[in-house]
N, C-alpha and C positions, 0 to 999 in steps of 0.2 A: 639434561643435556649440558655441555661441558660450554663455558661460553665462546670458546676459541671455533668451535664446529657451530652456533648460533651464527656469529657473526659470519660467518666463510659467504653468507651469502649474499650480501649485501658491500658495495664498495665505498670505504672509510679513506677521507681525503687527508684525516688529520689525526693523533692521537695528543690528548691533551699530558700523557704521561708515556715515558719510557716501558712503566711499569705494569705489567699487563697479568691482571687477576684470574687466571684462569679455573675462574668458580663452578659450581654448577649453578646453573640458572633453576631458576626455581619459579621465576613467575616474570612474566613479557606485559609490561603495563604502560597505558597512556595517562592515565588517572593514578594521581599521587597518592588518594586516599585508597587504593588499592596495593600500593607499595609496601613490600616488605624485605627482609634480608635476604638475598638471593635473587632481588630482583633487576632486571635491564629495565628502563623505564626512558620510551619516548617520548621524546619534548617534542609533539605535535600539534601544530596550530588549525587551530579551529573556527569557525565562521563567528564565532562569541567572545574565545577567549586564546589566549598563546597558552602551547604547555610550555614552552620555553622557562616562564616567570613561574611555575608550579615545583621547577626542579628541585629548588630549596627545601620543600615540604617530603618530597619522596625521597631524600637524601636522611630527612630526619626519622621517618618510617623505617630507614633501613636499606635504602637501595644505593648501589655504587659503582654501577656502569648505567652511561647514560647516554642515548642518542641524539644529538643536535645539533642543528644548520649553522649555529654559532659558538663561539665562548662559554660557557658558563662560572657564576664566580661562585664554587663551591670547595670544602676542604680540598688537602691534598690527596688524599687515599680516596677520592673518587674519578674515576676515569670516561674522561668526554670523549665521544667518538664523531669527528664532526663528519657529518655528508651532505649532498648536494640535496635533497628532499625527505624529510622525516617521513610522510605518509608513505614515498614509496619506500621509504626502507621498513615502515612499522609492517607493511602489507606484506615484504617477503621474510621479514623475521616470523611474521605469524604464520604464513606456511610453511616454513623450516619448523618453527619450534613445534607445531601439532602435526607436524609427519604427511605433509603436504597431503591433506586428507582428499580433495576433489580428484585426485586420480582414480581410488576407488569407487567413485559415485558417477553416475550418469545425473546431468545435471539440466534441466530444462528452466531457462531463464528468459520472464517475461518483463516486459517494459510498456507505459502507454500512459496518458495521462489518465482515462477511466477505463475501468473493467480486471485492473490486474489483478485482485484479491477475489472475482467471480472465476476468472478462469483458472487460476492457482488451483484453488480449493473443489474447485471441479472436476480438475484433473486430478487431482491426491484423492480426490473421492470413489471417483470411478478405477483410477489404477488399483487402488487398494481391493476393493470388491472385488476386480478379475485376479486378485491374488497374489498384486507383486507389493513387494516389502517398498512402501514410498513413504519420501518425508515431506514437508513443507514448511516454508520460512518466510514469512511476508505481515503485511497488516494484522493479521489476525494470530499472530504468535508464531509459535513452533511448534510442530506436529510428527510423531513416528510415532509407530509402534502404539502401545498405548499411553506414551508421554507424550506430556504437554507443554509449556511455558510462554509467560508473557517477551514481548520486547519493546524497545524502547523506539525503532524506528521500522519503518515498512522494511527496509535493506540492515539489518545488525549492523555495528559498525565490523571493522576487519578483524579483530582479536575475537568477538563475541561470535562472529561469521564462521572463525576458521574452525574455535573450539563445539559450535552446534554440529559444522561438519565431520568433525572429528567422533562427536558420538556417535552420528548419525551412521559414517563407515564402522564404528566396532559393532553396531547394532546390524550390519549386513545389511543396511538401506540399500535400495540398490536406483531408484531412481527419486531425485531431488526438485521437488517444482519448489524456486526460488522468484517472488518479483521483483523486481532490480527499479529500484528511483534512480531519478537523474540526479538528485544528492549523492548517493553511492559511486555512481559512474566518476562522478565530478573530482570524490574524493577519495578514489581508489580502493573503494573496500571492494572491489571483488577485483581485484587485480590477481594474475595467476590461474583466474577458473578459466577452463573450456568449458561451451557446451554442448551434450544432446541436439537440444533444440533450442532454438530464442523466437519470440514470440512479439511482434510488435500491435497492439491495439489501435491505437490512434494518437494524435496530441491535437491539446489546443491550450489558450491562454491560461496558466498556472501556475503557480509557486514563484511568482515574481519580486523582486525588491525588499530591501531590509534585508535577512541576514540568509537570502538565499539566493535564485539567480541574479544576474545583472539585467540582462534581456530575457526577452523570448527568445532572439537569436542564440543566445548559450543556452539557455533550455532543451531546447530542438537538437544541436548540437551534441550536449548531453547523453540524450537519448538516443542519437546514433550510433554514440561510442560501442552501445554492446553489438551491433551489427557490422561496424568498420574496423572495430579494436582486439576482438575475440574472436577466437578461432570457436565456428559453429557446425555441427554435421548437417545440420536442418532447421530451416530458419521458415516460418509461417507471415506473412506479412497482411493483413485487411486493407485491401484495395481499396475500396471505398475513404480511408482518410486521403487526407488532402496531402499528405506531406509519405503518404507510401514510395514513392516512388525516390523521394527523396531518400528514404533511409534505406532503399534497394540500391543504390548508386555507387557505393563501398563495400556492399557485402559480401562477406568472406565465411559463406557458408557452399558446402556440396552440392545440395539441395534444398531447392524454394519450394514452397507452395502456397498461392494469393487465394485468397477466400472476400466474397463480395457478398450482403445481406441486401443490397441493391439489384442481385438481379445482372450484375455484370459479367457476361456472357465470357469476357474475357480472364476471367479468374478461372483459378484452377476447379474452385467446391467455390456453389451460390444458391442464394434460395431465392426464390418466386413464390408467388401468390399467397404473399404473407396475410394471415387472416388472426384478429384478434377472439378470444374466448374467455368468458366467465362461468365457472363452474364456483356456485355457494361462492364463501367467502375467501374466491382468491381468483387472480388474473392471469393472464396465461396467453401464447399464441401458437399457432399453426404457420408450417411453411411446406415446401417439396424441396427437397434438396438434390441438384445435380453436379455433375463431376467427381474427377476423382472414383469412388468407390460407387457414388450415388445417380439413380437413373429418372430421378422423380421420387422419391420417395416420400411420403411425409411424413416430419417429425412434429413433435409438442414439446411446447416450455411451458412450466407452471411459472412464468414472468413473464410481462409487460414491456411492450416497445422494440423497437427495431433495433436498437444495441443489444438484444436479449439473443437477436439472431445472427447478432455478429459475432456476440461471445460465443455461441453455441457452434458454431462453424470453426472456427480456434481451437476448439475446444475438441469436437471430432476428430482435426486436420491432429492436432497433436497426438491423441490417443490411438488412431489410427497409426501413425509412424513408428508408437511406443509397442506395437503388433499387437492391441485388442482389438478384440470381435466387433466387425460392425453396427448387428443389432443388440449386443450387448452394450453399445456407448448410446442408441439412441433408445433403448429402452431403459436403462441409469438416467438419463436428462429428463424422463417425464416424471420423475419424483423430485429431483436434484431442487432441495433451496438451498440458499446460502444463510447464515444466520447476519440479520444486518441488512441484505439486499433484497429491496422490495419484498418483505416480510408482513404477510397481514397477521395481525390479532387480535382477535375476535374479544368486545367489551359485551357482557351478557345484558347489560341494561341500552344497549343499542344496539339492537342484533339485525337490521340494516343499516348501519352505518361501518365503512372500511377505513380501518386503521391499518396504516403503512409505514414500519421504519425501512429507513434507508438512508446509507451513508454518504449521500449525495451532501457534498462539502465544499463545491466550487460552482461557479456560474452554468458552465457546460454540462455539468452531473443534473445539476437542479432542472436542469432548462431539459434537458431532457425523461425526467425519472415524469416532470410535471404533464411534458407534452404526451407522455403514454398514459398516463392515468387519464387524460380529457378524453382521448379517443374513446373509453367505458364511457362518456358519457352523467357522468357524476354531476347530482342534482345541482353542490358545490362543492369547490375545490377547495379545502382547508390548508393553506402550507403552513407549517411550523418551523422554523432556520435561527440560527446564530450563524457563529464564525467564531475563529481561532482568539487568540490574545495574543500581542507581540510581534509578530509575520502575516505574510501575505494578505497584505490592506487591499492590496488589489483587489481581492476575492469580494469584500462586502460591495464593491458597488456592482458586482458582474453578479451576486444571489441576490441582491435586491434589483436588479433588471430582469434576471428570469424570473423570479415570485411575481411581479409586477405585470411579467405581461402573460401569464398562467396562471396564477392563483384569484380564486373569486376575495378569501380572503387571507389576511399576513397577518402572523402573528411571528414578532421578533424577539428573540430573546436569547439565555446564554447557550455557550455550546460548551466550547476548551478557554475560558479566559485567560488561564496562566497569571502572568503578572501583571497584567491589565484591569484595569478596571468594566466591571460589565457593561455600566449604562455608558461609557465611552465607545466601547463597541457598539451597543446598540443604538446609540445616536449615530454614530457613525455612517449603521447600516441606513439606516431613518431619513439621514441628508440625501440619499437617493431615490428616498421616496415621497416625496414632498411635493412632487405633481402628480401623486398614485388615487387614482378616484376610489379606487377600493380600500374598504376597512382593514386599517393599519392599527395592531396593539401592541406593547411593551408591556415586557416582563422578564425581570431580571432575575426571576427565581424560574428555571426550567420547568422543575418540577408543579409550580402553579401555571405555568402556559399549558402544559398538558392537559390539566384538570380542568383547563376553563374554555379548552378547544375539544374536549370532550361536552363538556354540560353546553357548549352552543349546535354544537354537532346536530343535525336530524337527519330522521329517513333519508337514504338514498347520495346522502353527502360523501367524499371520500376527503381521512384526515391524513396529512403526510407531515411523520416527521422528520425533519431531515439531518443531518448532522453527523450524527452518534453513532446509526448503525449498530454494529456487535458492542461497543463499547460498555464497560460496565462501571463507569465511571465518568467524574466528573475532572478536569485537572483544572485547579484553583489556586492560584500561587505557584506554590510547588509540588502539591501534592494531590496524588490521583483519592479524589473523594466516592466511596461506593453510590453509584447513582446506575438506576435500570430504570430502561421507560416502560418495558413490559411489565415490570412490575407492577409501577404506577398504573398502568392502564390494568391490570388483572386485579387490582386491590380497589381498582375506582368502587366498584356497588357498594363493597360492604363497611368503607374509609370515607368516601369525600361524595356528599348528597349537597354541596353548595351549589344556585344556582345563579348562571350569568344571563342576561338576557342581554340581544342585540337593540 
């Protein structure tokens, strides 16, 4: 693309040169150490670092048109384009330069502070099955066809966003479940998409302080944007959160439809006489679900707890809109796991005892994954929890308040430390446990909490780990270390015979 037809789309307040390069672009970059000859390279500022002061570097890479809010003091044969917001102009260069790909794509974007990678991958699950070409981009990677790949945030950022989309249209995807963070919203990487559908879960206290929201009030905020800022055809809202109503107040969709796991009569689809079930080594419930499509009917989730019927009613409401068969979405949900969510795995040398990952990673996730596993009745409740390195400190004292007032016992240890140091985090968590009557352990190697909350483990106890979920890896510094708790746990018999005693 020719850079005079890149730029047409975005408006330039300043030019730092008479002298105008009309190159072919070759590559549209925020990160310098991607920079090369033929490259535009946005000086975009970010919650960490300015790319403004990066400019130097992708100059010396090779690149010599450059987008930024200010000056830069670079040679003279490089040309600054100054304008009023680098993010929003990096977000409509990225949809010029990849052929404005979401036009081709029906695009269903979800937002909430828990459940969005359950009902993502639920929908991509079942769409697929009934036969339609879907893709998905969220926590758990990127998914079409029979390709795959990791990412680096729940939402890509806007370059990484627009080129998955871009495959995803040559590949004839035809429908996109995307979860959308309120980091994304915040920082305009989905700026430009319409959707299908938009999906709201619920919010509560999350991702606060340090290098992410200010408030709760901008978080909430945030997350309204995809329901007051984006044009929607059908927007699903769960009644049941507290702040629903709030994010129906702007919304700029065709059609609504409210779903309640409470039983409220006033949502469009609700379910009643929620009944839990254990079948062998896994958890599960029962409900009747009415409205909408449904006259009483009942369905089964092989998961646990009353969010499992929230997501599952989302989950319906969507795939019903997307025009699948009714009994074909509720007979898909009675096998439907997620990998990561409330996932049991059966250890052979304790074969009544339930082992649980789950990517319950903040006070709300924990406090709830815990309160459905008590309802089975478990002899004890094992939790296992860390926390991030670097961000949301808020989180350690809201998982160590629900471990605290759920768990028989806690074991604390690492999760994602990054550049933190582990036992800083885990005292951290610790200072909020220090009136906890209940057996409180440390261990700053994951891998030995596991092993020693298995050897205390007995009949009828259930072990939960929490954190990780799908992850397959540890992130230590900088770098994502190969780490699986399945594994550990399936290697236990024939690897690690050490024994703990309480």
């Amino acid at each position: 693309m020719r850079l005079k037809e890149l730029l047409s789309c975005i408006e330039i307040k300043k030019y730092s040169s008479d002298t105008y390069p009309n190159i072919d672009v070759l590559c549209l970059c925020h990160d310098s150490r991607r920079a090369i000859a033929g490259s535009v390279f946005v000086c975009k500022s970010g919650s960490v670092s300015d790319g403004h002061g990066y400019a130097p570097a992708a100059y010396s890479n090779g690149a010599r048109v450059f987008i930024a809010e200010r000056p830069l003091s670079l040679p003279d044969d490089a040309l600054v384009c100054i304008v009023e917001d680098t993010a929003a102009a990096l977000s409509a260069l990225a949809q010029k330069f990849y052929g404005y790909p979401a036009g081709e794509l029906k695009i269903i974007g979800i937002t909430g502070t828990k459940g969005k990678t359950t009902l993502a991958l639920s929908i991509y699950d079942i769409g697929t099955k009934y036969g339609f070409k879907m893709g998905y981009i969220g926590t758990n990677g990127v998914l079409y066809g029979n390709l795959g790949e990791d990412t680096a945030n729940t939402t890509p950022d806007v370059l990484e966003l627009q080129r998955i989309l871009r495959d995803m249209a040559n590949a004839r995807v035809e429908y996109v479940v995307l979860e959308v963070s309120s980091q994304a919203l915040w920082q305009k990487r989905i700026d430009g998409l319409s959707f299908y559908i938009t999906v709201f879960t619920n919010l509560y206290l999350d991702h606060i302080g340090g290098v992410e929201h200010p408030t709760f009030e901008h978080y909430r905020d945030c997350k309204r944007m995809l329901f007051a800022d984006y044009k929607t055809q059908n927007s699903i809202i769960n009644l049941d959160s507290d702040y629903a109503r709030y994010m129906m107040e702007s919304l700029d969709s065709t059609r609504t439809l409210t779903v309640s796991a409470k039983g409220n009569s006033a949502a469009d689809m609700y379910a009643e006489n929620l009944k839990k079930v254990k079948l062998g080594n896994s958890l599960g419930i029962k409900f009747q679900c009415r409205g909408f499509a449904f006259s009483g009917e009942e369905i089964f989730l092989p998961s646990p707890g009353s969010y499992s019927a929230e997501n599952a009613l989302e989950v319906i409401a969507a795939c019903l809109l997307l025009g699948i068969d009714r009994d074909f979405i509720t007979n898909s949900l009675q096998t439907l796991i997620i990998k990561g969510r409330c996932e049991t795995v059966s250890v052979l040398s304790k074969p009544n005892t339930m082992f649980i990952i789950d990517y319950a990673h903040n006070g709300a996730s924990l406090s709830s994954v815990l309160q459905a596993l008590k309802e089975y009745n478990p002899t004890r409740l094992i939790c296992l929890f860390g926390s991030v390195g670097t961000r949301t400190f808020g989180r350690r004292r809201e998982l160590a308040e629900a471990a605290k007032e759920h768990a028989d016992i806690i074991i604390v240890t690492s999760d994602n430390p990054a550049g933190e140091a582990p036992s800083h985090i885990i005292n951290d968590i610790c200072s909020h446990l220090t009136d906890c009557e209940k057996p409180v352990y440390k261990f700053e190697d994951r891998a030995e909490a596991i092993r020693f909350a298995v050897n205390i483990s007995a009949e009828g106890d259930y072990v939960l780990l929490a954190g990780k979920g799908h992850e397959n890896y540890q992130l230590i510094g900088a770098k994502k270390v190969p780490f699986s708790e399945r594994d550990i746990l399936l290697e236990f018999d024939s690897h690690h015979n050490t024994k703990f005693k309480l």
